[in-house]
C-alpha positions, 0 to 999 in steps of 0.5 A: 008388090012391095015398095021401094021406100021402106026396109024390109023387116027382118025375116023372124025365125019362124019364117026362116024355118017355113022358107028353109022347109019350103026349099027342102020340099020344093028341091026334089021336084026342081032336081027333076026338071029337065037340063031343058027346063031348068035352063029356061028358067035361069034364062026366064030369071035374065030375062026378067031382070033385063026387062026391070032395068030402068027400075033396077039400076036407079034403085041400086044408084041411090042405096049403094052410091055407085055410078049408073054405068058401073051399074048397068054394066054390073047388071049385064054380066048378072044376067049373062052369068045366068045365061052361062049357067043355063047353057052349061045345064044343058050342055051336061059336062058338069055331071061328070057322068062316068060308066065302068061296065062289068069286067070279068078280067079287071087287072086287079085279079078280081072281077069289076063290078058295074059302076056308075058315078054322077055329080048330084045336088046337095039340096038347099043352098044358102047364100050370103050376099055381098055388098059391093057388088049388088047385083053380080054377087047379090041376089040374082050373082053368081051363088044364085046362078051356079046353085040354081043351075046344080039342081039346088034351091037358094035361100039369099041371106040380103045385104044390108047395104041394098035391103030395098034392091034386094027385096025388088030383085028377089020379087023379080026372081021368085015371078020369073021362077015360078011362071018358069014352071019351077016349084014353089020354094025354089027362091027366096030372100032373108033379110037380118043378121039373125035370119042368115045364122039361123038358117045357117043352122037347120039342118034343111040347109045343106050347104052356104055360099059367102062373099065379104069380111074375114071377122064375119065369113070366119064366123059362119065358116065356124057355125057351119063346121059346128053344127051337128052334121057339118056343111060345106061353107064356100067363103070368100073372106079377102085378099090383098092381091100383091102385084111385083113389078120387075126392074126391067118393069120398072125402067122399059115401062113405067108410066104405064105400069103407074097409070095401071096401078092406079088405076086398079087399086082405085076403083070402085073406091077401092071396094073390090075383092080384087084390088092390088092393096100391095106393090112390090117395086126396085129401090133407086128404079125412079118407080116409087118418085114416079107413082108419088107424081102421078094424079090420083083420081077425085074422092067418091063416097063409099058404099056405106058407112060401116064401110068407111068408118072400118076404112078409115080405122085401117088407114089410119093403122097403116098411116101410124105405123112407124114403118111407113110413109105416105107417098101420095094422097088424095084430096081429104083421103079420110072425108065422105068423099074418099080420096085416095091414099098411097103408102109406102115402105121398105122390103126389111120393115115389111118382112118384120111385120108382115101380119100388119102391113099385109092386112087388106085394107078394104078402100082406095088405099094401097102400100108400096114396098120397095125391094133391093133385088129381084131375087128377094121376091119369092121370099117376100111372096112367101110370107104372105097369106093365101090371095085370091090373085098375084101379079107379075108386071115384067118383061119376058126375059126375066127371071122370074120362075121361082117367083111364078110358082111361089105365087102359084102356091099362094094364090088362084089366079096369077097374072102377067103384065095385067091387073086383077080387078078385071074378073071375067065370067069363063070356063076358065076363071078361077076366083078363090085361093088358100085361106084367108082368101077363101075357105074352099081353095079348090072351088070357085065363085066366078066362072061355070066350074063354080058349080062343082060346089053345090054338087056331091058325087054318087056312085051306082053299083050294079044298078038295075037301069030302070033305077038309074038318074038319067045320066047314067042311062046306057042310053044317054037320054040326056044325050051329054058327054060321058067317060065309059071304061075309061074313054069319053064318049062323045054326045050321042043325041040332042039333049031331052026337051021334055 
């Protein structure tokens, strides 16, 4: 086991093609495990982190400068997302099984063949790890979860702002793997800036997953799309999640609505995916005066110091713009210990500059725009870029439809008088959005439909059944949810055990 006080050397090319080999050879054998046997082994995986939290969490503390609880909790959702996967493995429904049988008397004036379509790995994954979540989108997150649980080993490309939590967390993950039963070369973990783009290169890799900046995701996204036979890049590259706050808003609720805001473009210091870095509010409502009296929370170090030194660099575009006026500012909003800082302008200057005032900026800034007219705000919505969420603060009897669909049209998940940077794991969430948000806006990072990604569809066509995946098996040893001739036919049995 390796230490905790040294940084792990960076993984050389040689041993990235042998770990990107090793995941190649090992993903037959890891397609083959029973739904049963895989989830145990994502379950074994939450168990194992779970039981070296008090190792964990500290170890986390002192690389990324977030607080114990932040952690502890950012740590339980990582090994609940596990748990989710596992249970979605078993449960069948992301197969897609679907069984046309043969029809002689098919409408379309030809005879139907027998065919059959289900969802398949794609084979080793390579994932990205993000920084500000070190847990939930590191290592052991939710790439890890959903790739494992398609059937797809995972090489982890390891942040550099956790080297020393990363290589724990994937000493841990590889033991509970392999005492699992899962085959050698299901798990491992990168480390340096060559080992990711090299590996995002060979051709073993048959897909990657990503969670940071637009420069770097667009890189790889780039690398991806060039290489020879061209892989699937699931990237998630930033967002400025615009928030509207309604007249109605702003005069039947607006100490709440303030206190929210603040609340949410702060923290984390302001490092999340989803913070509201713009707020749309009526001109001569009271609201901007009200946000510029409210007590902003006290400055906290960021996670690192690339982080803060590019912070500091768009903070100070924004404060330089011609355009725009500080509303309120926290104490030394440029220092160590970050305070928070809010801008403001109006709806005419930031639709003549866009593309500047509506870049994210990644820390515990946010920029208020003050509108004339409810009516403007679909027109404002539309000229910004893809996002990963929008929020609507208003009341029920505003007329706001067009502005819902615009934003609709804009982003992945749209909200109703709550804040973005609540992401919860469901069936249902939806993290991703048009591009810059994400390279894929029909896909997912958070939540079970997460693993579509890593699965491609086959279609067997007059297959002796002998030769069939399992799932597509007439009878349905699997024991899932299948659509047969068009009607879904419930589970039959017990899925397999053994």
């Amino acid at each position: 086991m390796s230490t905790e006080t040294t940084v792990p050397a960076d993984t050389t090319d040689a041993e990235v093609d042998h770990l990107v080999r090793a995941a190649a050879a090992a993903a037959p054998a890891w397609v083959a495990r029973t739904p049963t046997d895989r989830a145990a082994a994502l379950t074994a995986v939450a168990d194992a982190l779970d039981a070296a939290r008090d190792g964990l969490v500290p170890l986390a503390g002192r690389e990324t400068h977030l607080p114990e609880g932040r952690l502890a909790g950012e740590l339980r959702r990582t090994t609940f997302q596990l748990r989710l996967f596992a249970e979605v493995v078993t449960q069948g429904a992301y197969l897609d099984a679907r069984i046309d049988h043969a029809d002689p008397d098919w409408p379309m004036g030809a005879a139907r063949p027998d065919l059959r379509r289900v969802n398949e790995p794609l084979g080793p994954v390579l994932v990205f790890a993000a920084s500000n979540f070190p847990f939930a989108f590191s290592v052991a997150g939710g790439d890890t979860a959903s790739a494992l649980a398609a059937g797809c080993p995972v090489l982890l490309k390891a942040h550099p702002g956790h080297p020393r939590l990363s290589r724990r967390t994937g000493e841990i993950v590889v033991d509970a793997l392999r005492g699992a039963g899962a085959p050698e070369g299901t798990f491992a973990v990168l480390h340096g800036l060559t080992a990711g783009t090299t590996a995002l290169r060979h051709p073993d890799v048959r897909a990657a997953a990503f969670t940071g900046s637009q420069r770097a995701g667009r890189a790889l996204f780039d690398i991806a799309a060039a290489r020879p036979e061209p892989v699937p890049f699931y990237g998630e590259l930033g967002s400025v999640n615009p928030a509207f706050v309604t007249p109605s808003a702003a005069t039947q609720r607006a100490e709440q609505v303030a206190a929210g805001f603040v609340a949410s473009f702060t923290m984390g210091v302001g490092q999340f995916c989803t913070k509201p870095g713009l707020l749309f509010v009526p001109r001569g409502s009271g609201f901007a005066e009200r946000l510029a009296g409210v007590e902003l929370p006290a400055g906290a170090r960021m996670l690192n110091e690339r982080l803060h030194a590019g912070y500091v660099e768009r903070l100070g575009e924004l404060r330089a713009h011609p355009a725009v006026r500080v509303l309120a500012e926290g104490a030394d909003p440029l220092g160590e210990l970050t305070g928070p800082t809010v801008l403001a302008t109006s709806a005419q200057d930031f639709r003549a500059a866009p593309a500047e005032l509506a870049a994210e900026c990644f820390g515990p800034t946010a920029l208020v725009v003050e509108y004339d007219d409810v009516a403007e705000l679909p027109a404002l919505a539309a000229t910004l870029e893809g996002q990963l969420t929008a929020t609507i603060q208003g009341s029920a009897g505003d007329d706001v439809a067009d502005l819902v669909a615009t934003l609709a049209g804009r982003a992945g998940r749209v909200l109703w008088n709550e804040w973005p940077t609540g992401v919860s794991v469901t069936h249902a969430q939806q993290h991703g959005g048009p591009y810059p948000a994400t390279t894929a806006p029909t896909t997912t990072s958070v939540g079970t439909a997460a693993i579509t990604r890593f699965l491609r569809p086959v279609a067997y066509q007059n297959m002796p059944e002998q030769f069939l995946p399992a799932a597509l098996r007439e009878d349905n040893p699997l024991g899932i949810p299948r659509l047969v001739d068009g009607r879904l036919a419930q589970r039959t049995q017990a899925p397999a055990t053994s």
